[in-house]
C-alpha positions as CSV (number, residue, x, y, z in Angstrom):
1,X,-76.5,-28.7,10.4
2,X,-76.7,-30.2,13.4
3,X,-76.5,-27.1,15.6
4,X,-79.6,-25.9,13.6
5,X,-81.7,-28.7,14.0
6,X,-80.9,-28.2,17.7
7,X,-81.7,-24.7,17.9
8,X,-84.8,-25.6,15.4
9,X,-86.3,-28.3,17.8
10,X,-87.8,-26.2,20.2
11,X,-89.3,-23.5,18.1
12,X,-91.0,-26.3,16.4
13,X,-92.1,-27.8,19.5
14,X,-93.5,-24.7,21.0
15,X,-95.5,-24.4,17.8
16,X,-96.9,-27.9,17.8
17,X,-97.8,-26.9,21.0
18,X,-99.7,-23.5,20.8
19,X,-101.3,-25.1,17.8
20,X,-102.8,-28.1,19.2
21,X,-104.0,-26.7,22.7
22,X,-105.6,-23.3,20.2
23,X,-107.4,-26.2,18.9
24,X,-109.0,-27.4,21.9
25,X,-112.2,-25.6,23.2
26,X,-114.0,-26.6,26.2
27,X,-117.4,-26.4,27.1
28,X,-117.2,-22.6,28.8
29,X,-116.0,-22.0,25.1
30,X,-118.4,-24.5,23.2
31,X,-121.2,-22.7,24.8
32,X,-121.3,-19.5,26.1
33,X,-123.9,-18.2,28.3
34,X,-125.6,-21.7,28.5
35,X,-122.5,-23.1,30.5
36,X,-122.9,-20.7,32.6
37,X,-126.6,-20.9,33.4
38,X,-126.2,-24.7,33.4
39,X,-123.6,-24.6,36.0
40,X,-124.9,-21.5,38.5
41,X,-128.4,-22.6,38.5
42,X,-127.2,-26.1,39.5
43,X,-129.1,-28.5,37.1
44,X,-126.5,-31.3,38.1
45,X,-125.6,-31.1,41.7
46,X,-121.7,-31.9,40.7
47,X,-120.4,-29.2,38.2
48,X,-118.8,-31.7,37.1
49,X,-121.4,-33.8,35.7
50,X,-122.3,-31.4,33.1
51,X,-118.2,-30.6,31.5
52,X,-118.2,-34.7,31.1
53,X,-121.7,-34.8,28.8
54,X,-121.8,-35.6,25.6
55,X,-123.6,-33.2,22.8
56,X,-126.7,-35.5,21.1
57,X,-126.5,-32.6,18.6
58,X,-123.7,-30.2,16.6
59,X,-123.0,-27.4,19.2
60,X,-123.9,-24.6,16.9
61,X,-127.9,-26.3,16.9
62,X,-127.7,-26.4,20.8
63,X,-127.1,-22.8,21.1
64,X,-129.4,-21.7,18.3
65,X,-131.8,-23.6,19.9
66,X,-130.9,-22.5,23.5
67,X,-131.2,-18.9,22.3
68,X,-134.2,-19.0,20.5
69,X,-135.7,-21.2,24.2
70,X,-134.6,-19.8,27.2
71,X,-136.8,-16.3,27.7
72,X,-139.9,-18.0,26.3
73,X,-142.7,-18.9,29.0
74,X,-142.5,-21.9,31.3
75,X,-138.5,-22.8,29.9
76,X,-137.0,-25.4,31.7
77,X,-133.6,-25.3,31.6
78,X,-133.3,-28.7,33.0
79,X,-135.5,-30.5,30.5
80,X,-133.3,-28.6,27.9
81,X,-130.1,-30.3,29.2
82,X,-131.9,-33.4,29.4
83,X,-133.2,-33.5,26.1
84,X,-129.6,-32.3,24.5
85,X,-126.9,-33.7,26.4
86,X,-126.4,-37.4,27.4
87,X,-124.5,-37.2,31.1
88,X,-122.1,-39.5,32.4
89,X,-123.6,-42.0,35.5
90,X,-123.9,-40.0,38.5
91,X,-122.5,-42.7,40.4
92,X,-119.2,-43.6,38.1
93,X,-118.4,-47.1,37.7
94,X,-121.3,-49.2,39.8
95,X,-119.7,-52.0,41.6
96,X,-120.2,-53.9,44.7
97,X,-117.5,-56.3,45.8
98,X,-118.0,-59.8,47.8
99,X,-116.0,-58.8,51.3
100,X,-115.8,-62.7,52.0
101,X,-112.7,-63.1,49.2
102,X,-110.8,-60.6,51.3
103,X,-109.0,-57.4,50.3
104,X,-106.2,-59.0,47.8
105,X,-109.4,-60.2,45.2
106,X,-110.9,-56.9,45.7
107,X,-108.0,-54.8,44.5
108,X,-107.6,-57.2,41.8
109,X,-111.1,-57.3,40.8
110,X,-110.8,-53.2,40.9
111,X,-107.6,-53.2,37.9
112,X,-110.8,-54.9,36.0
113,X,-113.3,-52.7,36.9
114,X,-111.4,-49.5,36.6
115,X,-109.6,-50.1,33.2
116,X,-110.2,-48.1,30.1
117,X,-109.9,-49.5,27.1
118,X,-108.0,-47.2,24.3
119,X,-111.0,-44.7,23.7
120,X,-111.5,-42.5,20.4
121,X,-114.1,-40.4,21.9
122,X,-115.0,-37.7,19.8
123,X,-117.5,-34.7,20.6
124,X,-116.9,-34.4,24.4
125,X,-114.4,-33.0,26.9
126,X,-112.8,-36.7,26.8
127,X,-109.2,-36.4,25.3
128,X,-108.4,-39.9,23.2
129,X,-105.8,-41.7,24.7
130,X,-104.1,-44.6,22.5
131,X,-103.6,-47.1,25.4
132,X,-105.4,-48.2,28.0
133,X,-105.3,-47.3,31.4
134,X,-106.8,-47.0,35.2
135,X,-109.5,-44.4,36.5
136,X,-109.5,-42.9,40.1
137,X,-113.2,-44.6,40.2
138,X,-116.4,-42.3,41.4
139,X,-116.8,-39.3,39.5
140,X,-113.1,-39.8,38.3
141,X,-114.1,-41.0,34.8
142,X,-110.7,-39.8,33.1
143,X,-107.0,-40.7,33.6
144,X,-105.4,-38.4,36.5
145,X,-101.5,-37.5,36.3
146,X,-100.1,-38.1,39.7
147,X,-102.8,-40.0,40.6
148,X,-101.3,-42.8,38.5
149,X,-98.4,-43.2,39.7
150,X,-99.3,-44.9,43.2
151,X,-102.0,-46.7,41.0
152,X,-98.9,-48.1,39.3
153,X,-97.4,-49.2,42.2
154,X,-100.0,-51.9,42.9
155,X,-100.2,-52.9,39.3
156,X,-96.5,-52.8,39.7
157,X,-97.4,-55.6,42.9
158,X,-100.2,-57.4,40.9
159,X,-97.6,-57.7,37.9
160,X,-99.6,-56.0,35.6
161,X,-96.6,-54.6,33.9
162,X,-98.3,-54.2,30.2
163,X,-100.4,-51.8,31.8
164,X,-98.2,-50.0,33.2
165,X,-96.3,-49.4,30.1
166,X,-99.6,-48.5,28.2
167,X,-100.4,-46.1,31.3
168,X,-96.3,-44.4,30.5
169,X,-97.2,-43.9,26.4
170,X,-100.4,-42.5,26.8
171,X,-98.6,-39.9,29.4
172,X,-95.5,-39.9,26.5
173,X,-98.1,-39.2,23.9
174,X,-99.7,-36.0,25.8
175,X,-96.1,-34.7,26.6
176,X,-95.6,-35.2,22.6
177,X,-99.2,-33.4,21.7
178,X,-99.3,-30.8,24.3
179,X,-96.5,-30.1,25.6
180,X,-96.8,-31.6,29.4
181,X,-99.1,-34.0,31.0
182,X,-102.4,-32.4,31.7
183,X,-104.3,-32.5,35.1
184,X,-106.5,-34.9,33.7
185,X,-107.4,-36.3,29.9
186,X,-110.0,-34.0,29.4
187,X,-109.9,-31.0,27.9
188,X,-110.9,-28.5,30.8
189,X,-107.6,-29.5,32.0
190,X,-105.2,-28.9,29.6
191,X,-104.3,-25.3,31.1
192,X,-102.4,-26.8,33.9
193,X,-100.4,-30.5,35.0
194,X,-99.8,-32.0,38.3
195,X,-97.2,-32.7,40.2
196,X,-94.2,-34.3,38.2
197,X,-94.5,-37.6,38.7
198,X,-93.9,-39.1,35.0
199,X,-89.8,-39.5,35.5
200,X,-90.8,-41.6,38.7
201,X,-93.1,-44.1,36.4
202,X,-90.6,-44.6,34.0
203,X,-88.1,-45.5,36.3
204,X,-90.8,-47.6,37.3
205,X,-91.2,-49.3,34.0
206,X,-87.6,-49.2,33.6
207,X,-87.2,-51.8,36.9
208,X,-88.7,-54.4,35.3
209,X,-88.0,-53.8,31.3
210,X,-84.0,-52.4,31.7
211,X,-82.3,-48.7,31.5
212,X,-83.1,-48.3,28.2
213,X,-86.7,-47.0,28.7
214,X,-85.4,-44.3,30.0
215,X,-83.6,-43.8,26.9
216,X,-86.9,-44.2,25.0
217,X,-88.6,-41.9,26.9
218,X,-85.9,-39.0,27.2
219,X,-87.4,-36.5,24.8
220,X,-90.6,-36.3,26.6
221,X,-88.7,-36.1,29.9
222,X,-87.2,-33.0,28.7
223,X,-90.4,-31.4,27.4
224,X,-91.9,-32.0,30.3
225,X,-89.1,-30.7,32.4
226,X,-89.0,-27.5,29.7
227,X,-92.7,-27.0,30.4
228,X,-92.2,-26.1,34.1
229,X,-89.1,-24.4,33.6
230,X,-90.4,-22.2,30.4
231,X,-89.3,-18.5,30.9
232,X,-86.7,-19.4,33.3
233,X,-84.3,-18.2,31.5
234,X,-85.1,-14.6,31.1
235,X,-86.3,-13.9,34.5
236,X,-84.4,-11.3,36.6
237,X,-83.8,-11.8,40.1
238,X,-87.0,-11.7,42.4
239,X,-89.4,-12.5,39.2
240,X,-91.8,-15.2,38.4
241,X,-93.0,-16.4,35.2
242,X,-95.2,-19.2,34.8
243,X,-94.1,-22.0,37.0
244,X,-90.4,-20.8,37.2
245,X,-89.2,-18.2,40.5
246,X,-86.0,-16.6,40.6
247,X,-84.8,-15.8,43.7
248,X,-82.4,-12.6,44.7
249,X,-80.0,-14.6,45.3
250,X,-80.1,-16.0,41.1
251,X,-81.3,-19.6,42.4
252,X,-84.4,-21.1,40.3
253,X,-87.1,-23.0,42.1
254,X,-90.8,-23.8,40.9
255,X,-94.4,-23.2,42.1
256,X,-97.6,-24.4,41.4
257,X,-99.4,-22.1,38.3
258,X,-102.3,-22.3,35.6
259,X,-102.4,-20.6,32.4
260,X,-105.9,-19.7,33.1
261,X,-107.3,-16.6,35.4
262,X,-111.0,-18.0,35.0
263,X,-113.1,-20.1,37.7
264,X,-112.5,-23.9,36.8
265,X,-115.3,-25.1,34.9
266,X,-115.7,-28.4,36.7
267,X,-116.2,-26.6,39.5
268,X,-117.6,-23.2,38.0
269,X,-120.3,-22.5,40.5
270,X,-118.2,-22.8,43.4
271,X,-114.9,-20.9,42.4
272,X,-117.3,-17.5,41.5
273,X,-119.2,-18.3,44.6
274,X,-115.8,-18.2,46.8
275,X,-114.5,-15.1,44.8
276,X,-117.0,-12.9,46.0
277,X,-115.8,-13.5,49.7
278,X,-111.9,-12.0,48.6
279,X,-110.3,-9.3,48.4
280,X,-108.1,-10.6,45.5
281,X,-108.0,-9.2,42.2
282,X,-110.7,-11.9,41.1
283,X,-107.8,-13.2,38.2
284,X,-105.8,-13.6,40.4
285,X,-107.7,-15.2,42.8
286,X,-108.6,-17.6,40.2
287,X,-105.5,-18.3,38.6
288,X,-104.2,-19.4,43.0
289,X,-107.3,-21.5,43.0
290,X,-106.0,-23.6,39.8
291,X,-102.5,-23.2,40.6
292,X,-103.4,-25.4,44.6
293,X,-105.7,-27.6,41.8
294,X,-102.5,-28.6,39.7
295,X,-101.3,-29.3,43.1
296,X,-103.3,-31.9,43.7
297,X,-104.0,-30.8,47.2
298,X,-107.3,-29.1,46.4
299,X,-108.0,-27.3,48.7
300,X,-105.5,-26.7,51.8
301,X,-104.4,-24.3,54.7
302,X,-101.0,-25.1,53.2
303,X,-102.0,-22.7,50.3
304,X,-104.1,-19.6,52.4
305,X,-102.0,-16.9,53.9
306,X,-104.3,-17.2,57.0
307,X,-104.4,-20.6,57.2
308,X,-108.2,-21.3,57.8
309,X,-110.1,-19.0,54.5
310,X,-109.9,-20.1,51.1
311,X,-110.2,-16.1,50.5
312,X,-106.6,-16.1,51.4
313,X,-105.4,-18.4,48.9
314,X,-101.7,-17.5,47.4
315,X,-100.6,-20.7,45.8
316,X,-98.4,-18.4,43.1
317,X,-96.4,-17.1,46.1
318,X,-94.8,-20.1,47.1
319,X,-92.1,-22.2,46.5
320,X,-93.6,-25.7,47.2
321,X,-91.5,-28.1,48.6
322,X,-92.7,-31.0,46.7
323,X,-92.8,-30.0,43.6
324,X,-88.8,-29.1,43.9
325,X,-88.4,-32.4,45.0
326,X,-90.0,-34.0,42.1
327,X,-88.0,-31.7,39.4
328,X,-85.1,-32.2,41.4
329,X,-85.8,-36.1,40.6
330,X,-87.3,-35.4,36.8
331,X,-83.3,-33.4,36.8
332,X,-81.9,-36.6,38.0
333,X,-83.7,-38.9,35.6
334,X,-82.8,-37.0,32.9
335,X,-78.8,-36.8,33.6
336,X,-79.8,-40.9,33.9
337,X,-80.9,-41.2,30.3
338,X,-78.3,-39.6,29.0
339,X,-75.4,-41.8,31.0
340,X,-77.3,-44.7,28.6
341,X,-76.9,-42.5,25.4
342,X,-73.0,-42.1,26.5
343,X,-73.7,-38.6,26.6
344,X,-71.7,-37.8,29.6
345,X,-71.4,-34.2,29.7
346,X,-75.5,-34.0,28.6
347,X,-75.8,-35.9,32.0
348,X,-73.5,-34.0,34.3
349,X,-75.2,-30.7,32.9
350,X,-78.9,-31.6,34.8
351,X,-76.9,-33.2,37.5
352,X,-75.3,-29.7,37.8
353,X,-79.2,-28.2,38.1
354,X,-80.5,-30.9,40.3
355,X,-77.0,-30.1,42.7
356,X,-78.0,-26.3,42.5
357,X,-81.8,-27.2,43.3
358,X,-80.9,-28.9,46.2
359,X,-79.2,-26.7,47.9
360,X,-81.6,-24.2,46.9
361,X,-84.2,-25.4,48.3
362,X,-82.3,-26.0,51.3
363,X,-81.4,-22.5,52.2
364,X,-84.9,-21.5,51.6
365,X,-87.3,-23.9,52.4
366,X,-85.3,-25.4,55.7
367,X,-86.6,-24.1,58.8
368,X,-84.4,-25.3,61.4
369,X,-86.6,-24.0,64.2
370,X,-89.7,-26.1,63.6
371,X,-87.2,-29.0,61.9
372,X,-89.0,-29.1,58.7
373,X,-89.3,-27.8,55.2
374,X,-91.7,-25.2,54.5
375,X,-93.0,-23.5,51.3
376,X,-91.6,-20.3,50.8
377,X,-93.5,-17.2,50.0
378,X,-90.8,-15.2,47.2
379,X,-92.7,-12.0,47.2
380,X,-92.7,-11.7,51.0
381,X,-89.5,-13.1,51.6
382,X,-90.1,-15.6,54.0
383,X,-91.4,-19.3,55.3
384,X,-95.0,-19.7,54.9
385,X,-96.8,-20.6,58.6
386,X,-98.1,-23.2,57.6
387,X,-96.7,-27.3,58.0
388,X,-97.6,-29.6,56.0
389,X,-96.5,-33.8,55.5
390,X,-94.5,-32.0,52.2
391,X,-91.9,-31.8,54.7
392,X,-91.4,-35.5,54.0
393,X,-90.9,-35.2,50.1
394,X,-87.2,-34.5,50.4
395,X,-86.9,-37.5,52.4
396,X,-88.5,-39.7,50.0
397,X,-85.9,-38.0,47.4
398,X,-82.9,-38.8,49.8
399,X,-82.2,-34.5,49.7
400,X,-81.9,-34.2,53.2
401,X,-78.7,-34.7,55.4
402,X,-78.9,-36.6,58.8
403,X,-79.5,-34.0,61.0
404,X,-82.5,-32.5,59.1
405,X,-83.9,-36.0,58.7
406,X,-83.6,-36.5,62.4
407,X,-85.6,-33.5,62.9
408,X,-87.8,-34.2,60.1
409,X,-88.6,-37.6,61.9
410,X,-89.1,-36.1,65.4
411,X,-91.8,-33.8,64.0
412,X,-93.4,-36.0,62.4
413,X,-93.7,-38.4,65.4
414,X,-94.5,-35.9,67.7
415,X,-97.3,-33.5,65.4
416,X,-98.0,-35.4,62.2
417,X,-98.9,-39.5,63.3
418,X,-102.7,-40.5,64.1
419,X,-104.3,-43.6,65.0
420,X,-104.9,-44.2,61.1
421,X,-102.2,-42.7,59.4
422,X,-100.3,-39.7,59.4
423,X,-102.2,-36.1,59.1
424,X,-102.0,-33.9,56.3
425,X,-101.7,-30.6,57.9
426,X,-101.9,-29.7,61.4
427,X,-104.9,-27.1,60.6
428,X,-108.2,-28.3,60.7
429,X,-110.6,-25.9,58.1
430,X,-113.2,-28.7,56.4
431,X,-111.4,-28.7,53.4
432,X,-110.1,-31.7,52.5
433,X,-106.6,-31.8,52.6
434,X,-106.2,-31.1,56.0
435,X,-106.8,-32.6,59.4
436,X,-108.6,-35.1,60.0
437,X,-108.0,-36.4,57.0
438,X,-105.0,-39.0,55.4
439,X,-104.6,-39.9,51.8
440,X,-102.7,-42.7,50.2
441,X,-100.1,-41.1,48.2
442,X,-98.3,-38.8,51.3
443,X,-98.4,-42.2,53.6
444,X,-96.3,-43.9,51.1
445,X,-94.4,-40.8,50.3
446,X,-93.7,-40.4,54.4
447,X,-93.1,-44.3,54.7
448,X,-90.7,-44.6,52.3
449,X,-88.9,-41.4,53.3
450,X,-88.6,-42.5,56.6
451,X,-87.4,-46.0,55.3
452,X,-84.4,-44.3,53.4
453,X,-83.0,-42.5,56.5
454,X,-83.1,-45.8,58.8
455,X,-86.5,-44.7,60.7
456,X,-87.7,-48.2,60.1
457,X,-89.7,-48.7,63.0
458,X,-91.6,-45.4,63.1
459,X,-92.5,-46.0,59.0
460,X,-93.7,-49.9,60.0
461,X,-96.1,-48.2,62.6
462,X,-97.4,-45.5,60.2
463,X,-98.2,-48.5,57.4
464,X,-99.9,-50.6,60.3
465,X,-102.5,-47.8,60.8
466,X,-102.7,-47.0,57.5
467,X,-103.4,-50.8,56.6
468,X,-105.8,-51.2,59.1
469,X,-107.9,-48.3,58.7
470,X,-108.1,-49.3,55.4
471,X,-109.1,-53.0,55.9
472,X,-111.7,-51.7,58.3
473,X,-113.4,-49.6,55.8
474,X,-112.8,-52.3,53.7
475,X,-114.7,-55.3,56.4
476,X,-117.2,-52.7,56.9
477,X,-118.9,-51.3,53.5
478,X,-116.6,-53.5,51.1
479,X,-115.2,-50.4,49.6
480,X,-111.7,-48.7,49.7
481,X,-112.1,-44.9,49.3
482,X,-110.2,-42.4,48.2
483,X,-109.3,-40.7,51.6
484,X,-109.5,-41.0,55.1
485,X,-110.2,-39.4,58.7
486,X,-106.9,-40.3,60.6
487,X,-107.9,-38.8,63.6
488,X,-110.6,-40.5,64.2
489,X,-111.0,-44.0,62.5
490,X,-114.8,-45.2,63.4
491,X,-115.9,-41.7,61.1
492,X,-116.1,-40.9,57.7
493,X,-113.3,-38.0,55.7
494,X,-115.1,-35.4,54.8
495,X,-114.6,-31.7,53.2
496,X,-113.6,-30.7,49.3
497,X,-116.2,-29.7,46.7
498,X,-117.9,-33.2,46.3
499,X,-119.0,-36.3,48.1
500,X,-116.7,-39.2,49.2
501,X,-115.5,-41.3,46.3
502,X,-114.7,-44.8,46.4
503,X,-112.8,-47.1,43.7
504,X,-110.1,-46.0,44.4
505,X,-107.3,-46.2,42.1
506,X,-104.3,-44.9,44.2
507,X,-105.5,-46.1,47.8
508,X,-105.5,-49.6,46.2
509,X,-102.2,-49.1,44.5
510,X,-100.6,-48.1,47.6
511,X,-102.4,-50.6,50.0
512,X,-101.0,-53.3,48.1
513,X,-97.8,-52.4,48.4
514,X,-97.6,-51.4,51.5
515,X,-99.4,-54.8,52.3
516,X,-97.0,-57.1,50.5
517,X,-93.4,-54.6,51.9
518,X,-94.9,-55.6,55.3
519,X,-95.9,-58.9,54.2
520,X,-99.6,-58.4,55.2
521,X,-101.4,-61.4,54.7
């Protein structure tokens, strides 16, 4: 009996699955041919502006009336909007901080100001989420996956630990309803996740409430590590399905995928705009636009097979280093969960794939001519050109042995620190995750890696910039913003699809704790 319930559980989990994401429509669906117009003829100057409005009437009257309106004389398609749709504050959260109480009563002012109450939104994009939790800030209105966890990391500091835990279940409860964690709660997002950072937050939760919330939270650790690794299993060697590659060689790594091929409705008007400058099958230019989206580095030279034009964007041809490293953690968790059940040989099983993974990624993302880790392109058989700061992930994860981490180090020191940070990339394109620009979560992620390997002094320098272009900003305008120009610290980051945004849930969660580990009064 117990063998069928087994072989039972994930049939009926698949079908939960497919049945609750079939029942989510977004607004491309919701309204045909007025999304559209809405979105190319730029009523709202953010694309986004107009997926995150709220209906005033039932859709089907909106498009009856739409239909019967737009080809009569003198329509305005903006006054239509206007009059049907109530939009979100162009501005997000309005709030202006006194930069006499210092930095420390800012960021805790900010876990104030950017908290959501459990919502039970109903007729927008919004998805419902039973607990509260923490915004990016800015035109991030919704909870974002990895976003959170560096946003936990100063809660973690401020020793808001309630949150936190409310912040885990809401992320538990969208594993439960669809499957994985979503981009973002909203329902434009559902087709893809971001990078795996759930097993780190409850290992996070787990310091400061005991093992056993890893044991609570093991099933949705495995449905989330069955999400990424879905098809795996049948793939022949030198395939891809989904987010699952098999080598030649039989090894399994991951890359970064959507289960859409359409332009991204937040940001509609530019993803059809930049497909008519490719040569891409337009699908599949999509689907590598929304694959370097669940990245969360949107967009980067690390993704283009040029390394300057967005035209060239192959996100589904590579084996990214970072998001091994996480699974190769989420394995590692796992194998952890079940050492608290007793399950022993459960536990040695995922340390078995985490071991394989490893070394996996070792023979083919290590280049031991530049000294770092690359993403590797499996169609072509090779490294990709391009270098990126995901070279540090494996540090952070403790993968490396101490000659790579030597030469991990050296590069960075030598091509990747600025007078505000550490870069991103060493390309320079205007989009925003590259040069000039530094963002919160890969300083901590190349402070901490360095920290692990003994590389104390280099990481202490890296946080010292990072800390002080922040406070600078900071003295300055009273904000903290989501990103930064390392390069050159009297100017403003720049690039991406939309203006820069200041709140900003993860630069505050990793200032603080990069403030207190080097006692920064």
């Amino acid at each position: 009996m117990m063998r069928i319930k087994n072989l039972l559980l994930p049939l009926i989990t698949c079908f939960i699955y497919l049945s609750a994401v079939a029942q989510v429509k977004t607004p491309a669906q919701l309204y045909p041919g007025l999304f559209e117009d809405v979105q190319m003829q730029q009523v709202y100057a953010d694309g986004k502006t107009f997926v995150d409005a709220t209906p005033r009437r039932p859709v089907t009257a909106i498009l009856e009336e739409y239909e019967e309106s737009k080809n009569k004389p003198g329509f305005d398609l903006k006054k239509f909007v206007k009059t049907y749709f109530n939009t979100p504050a162009e501005n997000g959260i309005p709030y202006k901080s006194n930069i006499q109480a210092g930095i420390r009563k800012h960021i805790d002012t900010l876990w104030t100001v950017l908290q959501h109450a459990a919502d039970t939104a109903k007729g927008t994009t919004l998805i419902s989420l039973p607990h509260n939790y923490i915004v990016p800030g800015g035109r991030f209105r919704e909870v974002y996956y990895w976003d959170s966890y560096f946003t936990m990391l100063g809660l973690e500091e401020a020793k808001h630990y309630d949150l936190i835990e409310s912040m885990v279940k809401n992320f538990a409860y969208l594993v439960d309803k669809y499957g994985h964690i979503p981009n973002g709660n909203r329902t434009y997002y559902i087709s893809r996740s971001q990078p795996p950072f759930f097993a780190m937050m409850v290992e996070l939760l787990a310091r400061h409430k005991g093992k056993k919330v890893l044991q609570t939270y093991k099933l949705q650790l495995i449905k989330e590590y069955e999400y990424w690794m879905h098809g795996s299993n049948k793939l022949k060697n030198g395939t891809a399905a989904e987010h699952a590659v098999r080598l030649v060689d039989g090894s399994i790594l991951n890359r970064y995928w959507d289960a859409s091929e359409t332009p991204r409705e937040e940001s509609y008007r530019e993803d059809v705009l930049a497909g008519k400058e490719t040569k891409q099958n337009k699908a599949d230019f999509y689907r590598n636009i929304r694959a370097a989206a669940e990245s969360g580095w949107d967009f980067s030279s690390r993704w283009m097979a040029d390394g300057k034009s967005l035209a060239t964007i192959e996100t589904t041809n590579l084996i990214a280093v970072d998001l091994n490293s996480l699974l190769y953690n989420l394995e590692r968790v796992i194998a952890r969960a079940y050492e608290v059940d007793g399950r022993m040989k459960s536990a040695t099983v995922y340390r078995e794939k985490a071991f394989k993974r490893k070394a996996a990624l070792s023979k083919y993302c290590w280049d031991a001519k530049t000294g770092c880790y690359r993403d590797y392109n499996w169609k072509l058989k090779t490294l990709s050109a391009q270098v990126s700061i995901a070279t540090a992930f494996p540090l952070f994860f403790s993968m490396t042995d101490s000659a790579q981490a030597r030469q991990i180090t050296d590069l960075i020191k030598d091509k990747f620190v600025q007078p505000g940070g550490v870069a991103t990339t060493l390309n320079s394109t205007g989009q925003q995750w590259d040069q000039p620009n530094g963002w919160a979560p890969l300083q901590y992620i190349t402070i901490v890696g360095l920290r692990n390997y003994k590389q104390d002094a280099l990481a202490q320098n890296i946080a010292q910039r990072w800390i002080q272009i922040n406070l600078k900003e900071f003295n300055r305008t009273g904000k903290l913003l989501e990103k930064y120009d390392v390069q050159h610290t009297d100017a403003s980051a720049g690039g991406g699809e939309y203006p820069l945004q200041d709140g900003f849930g993860w630069t505050n969660g990793v200032l603080l704790k990069l403030m207190n580990m080097y006692k920064q009064k």
